[in-house]
C-alpha positions as CSV (number, residue, x, y, z in Angstrom):
1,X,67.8,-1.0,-101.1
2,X,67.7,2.3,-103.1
3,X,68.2,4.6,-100.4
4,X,71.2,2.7,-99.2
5,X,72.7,2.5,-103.0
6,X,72.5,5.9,-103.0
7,X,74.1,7.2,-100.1
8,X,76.8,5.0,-101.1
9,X,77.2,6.3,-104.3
10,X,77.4,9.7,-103.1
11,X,79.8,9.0,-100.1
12,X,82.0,7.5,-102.4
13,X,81.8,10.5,-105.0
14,X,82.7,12.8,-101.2
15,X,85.7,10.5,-100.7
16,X,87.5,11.3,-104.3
17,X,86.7,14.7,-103.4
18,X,87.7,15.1,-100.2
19,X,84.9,16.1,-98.8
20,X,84.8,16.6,-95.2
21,X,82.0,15.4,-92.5
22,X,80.1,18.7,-93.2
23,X,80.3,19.1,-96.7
24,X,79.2,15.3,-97.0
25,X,76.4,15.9,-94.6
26,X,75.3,19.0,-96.8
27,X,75.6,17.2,-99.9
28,X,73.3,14.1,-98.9
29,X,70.9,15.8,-97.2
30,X,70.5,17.9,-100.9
31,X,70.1,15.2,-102.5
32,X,67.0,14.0,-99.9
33,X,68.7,11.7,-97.1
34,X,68.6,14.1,-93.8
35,X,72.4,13.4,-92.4
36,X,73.8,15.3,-89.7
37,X,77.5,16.2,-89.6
38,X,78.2,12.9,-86.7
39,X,76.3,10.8,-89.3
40,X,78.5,11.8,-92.3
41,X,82.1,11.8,-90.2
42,X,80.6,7.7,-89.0
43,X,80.4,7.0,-93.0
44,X,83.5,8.6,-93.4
45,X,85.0,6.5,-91.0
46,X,83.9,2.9,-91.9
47,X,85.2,3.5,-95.8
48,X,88.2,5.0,-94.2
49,X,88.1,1.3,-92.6
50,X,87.5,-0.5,-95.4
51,X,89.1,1.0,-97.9
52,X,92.6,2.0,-95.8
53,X,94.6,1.0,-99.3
54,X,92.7,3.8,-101.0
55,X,93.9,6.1,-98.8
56,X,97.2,5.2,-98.4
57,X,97.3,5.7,-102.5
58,X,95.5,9.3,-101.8
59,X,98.5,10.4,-99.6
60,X,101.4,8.9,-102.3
61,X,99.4,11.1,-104.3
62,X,99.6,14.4,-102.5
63,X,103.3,13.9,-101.6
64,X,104.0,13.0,-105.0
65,X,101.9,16.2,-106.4
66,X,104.4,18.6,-103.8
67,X,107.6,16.3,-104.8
68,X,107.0,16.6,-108.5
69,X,104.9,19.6,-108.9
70,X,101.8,18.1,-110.2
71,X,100.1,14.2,-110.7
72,X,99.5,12.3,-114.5
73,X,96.6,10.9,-115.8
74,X,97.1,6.9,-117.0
75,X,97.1,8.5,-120.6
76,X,100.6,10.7,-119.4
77,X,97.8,14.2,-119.5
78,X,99.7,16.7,-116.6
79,X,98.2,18.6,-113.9
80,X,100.6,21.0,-112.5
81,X,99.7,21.7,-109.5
82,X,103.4,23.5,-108.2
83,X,101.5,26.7,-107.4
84,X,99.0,25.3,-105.0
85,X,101.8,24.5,-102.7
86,X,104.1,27.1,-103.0
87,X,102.8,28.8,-99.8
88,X,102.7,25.9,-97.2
89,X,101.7,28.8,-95.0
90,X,98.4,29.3,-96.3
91,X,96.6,25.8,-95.7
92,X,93.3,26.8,-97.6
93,X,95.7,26.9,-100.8
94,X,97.2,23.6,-99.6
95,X,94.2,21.9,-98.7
96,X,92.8,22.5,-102.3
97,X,96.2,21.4,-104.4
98,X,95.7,17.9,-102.0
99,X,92.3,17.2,-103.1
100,X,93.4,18.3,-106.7
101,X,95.9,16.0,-106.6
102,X,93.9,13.0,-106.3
103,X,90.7,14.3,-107.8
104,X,93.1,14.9,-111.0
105,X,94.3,11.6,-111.2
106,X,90.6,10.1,-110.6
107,X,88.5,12.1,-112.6
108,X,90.9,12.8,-115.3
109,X,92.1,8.8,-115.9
110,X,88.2,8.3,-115.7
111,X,88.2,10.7,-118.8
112,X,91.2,9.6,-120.6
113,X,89.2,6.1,-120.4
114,X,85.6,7.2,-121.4
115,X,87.1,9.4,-124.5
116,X,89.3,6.2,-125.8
117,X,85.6,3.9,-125.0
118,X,83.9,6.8,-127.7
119,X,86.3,6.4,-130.2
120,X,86.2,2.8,-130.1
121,X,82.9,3.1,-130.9
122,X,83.2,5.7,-133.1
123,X,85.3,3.7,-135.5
124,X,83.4,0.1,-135.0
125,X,79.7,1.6,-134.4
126,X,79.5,4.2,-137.0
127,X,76.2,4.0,-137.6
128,X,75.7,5.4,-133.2
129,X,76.5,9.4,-133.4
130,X,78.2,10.7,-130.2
131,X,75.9,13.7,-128.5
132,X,77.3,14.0,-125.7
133,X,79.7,12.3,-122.6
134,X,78.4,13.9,-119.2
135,X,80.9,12.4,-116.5
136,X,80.6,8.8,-116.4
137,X,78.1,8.5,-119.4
138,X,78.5,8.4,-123.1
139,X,75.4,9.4,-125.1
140,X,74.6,8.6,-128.7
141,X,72.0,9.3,-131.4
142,X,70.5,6.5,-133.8
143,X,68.3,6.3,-136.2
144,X,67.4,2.8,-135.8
145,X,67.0,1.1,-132.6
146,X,70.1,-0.6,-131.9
147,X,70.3,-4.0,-131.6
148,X,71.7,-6.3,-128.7
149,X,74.8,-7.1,-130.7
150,X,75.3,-4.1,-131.3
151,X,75.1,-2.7,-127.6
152,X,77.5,-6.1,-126.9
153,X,80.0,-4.3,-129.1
154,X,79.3,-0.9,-127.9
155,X,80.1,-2.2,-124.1
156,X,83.0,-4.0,-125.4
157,X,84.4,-0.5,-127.1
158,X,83.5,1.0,-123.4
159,X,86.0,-1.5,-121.6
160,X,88.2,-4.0,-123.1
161,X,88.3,-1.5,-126.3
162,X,90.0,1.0,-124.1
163,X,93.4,-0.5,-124.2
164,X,94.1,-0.1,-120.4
165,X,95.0,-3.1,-118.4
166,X,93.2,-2.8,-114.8
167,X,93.2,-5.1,-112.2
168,X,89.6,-4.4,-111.5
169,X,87.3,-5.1,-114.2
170,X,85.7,-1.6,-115.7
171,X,81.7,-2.1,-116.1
172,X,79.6,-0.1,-118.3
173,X,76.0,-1.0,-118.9
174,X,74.7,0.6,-122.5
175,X,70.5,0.7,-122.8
176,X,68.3,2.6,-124.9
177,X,65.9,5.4,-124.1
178,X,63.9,7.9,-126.0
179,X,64.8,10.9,-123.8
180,X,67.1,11.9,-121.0
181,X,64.4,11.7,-118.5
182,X,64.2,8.3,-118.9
183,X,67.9,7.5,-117.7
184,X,66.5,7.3,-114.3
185,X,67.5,9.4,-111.3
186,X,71.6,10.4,-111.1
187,X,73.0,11.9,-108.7
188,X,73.9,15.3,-110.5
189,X,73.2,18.0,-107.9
190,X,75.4,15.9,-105.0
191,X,78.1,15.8,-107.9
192,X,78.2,19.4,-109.1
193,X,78.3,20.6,-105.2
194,X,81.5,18.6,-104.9
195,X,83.2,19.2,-108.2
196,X,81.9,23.1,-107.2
197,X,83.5,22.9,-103.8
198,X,86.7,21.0,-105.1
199,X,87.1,24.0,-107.7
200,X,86.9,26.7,-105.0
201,X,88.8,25.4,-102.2
């Protein structure tokens, strides 16, 4: 159901943040699903279960971020992250370059993907204006309603256009509306906390 899509979505967005059980518990209560902190560490748990390859990936990532100083994006863009673990000591300062380390390499190879997707369209949809790309979303302007073939092309542009090869398939699912309203509910608040708390340490 809705309410069970949507504490999925945001436990997944807490796990490529590292979010802990109290931050998780915090973020989904915000966003109108009353968790306590046992609650959030159970979720945390079962995608920890079923998802162990994930994390195995997560910690190559932080050992490789210490080793080398910093992780790429699958465009070759750098984070350095060498200062975050230059004083072990101080575990606040290592805890953050961590969740940097695979937030960067997340987040930013979403990024490198989306901005190749607009260009794509771009060059083969001229007539669609980019506005706007707000995480996960590209947003254009038209001035006449576009057709299905042309959101076929604009959702080809979005994956296959992209010129990654991924083992799993990417999805995006173009549609027209009149305003941002009608987008229909996101889950912005539970995903500015995290990329707020990631930012901070």
């Amino acid at each position: 159901d809705d309410d069970r899509r949507g504490i999925g979505k945001t436990v997944n967005y807490g796990v490529g943040y590292g979010a802990g059980p109290g931050k998780l518990a915090q973020v989904l209560s915000l966003e109108g699903y009353a968790t306590t902190r046992d609650v959030a560490k159970g979720y945390l748990e079962g995608v920890r279960g079923f998802y162990p390859r994930f994390y195995r990936w997560a910690e190559g990532r932080k050992i490789q971020a210490k080793e080398s100083g910093g992780v790429n994006t699958m465009a070759g863009r750098r984070r350095h992250l060498r200062g975050q673990f230059a004083e072990l000591a101080s575990w606040k300062q290592r805890m953050y370059g961590e969740r940097q380390a695979v937030n960067s390499d997340i987040q930013g190879s979403a990024a490198d993907i989306i901005r190749r997707g607009m260009v794509q369209v771009s060059i083969r949809v001229p007539e669609l204006k980019p506005l706007a790309q707000i995480h996960d979303e590209g947003i254009w302007e038209y001035l006449n309603t576009p057709t299905p073939e042309t959101l076929d092309l604009v959702k080809w542009c979005m994956t296959e256009g992209t010129g990654f090869k991924m083992r799993v398939p990417l999805v995006f699912e173009p549609f027209v509306c009149d305003t941002w309203a009608e987008k229909g509910e996101g889950i912005e608040s539970a995903l500015e906390l995290l990329e707020e708390e990631a930012r901070i340490g």
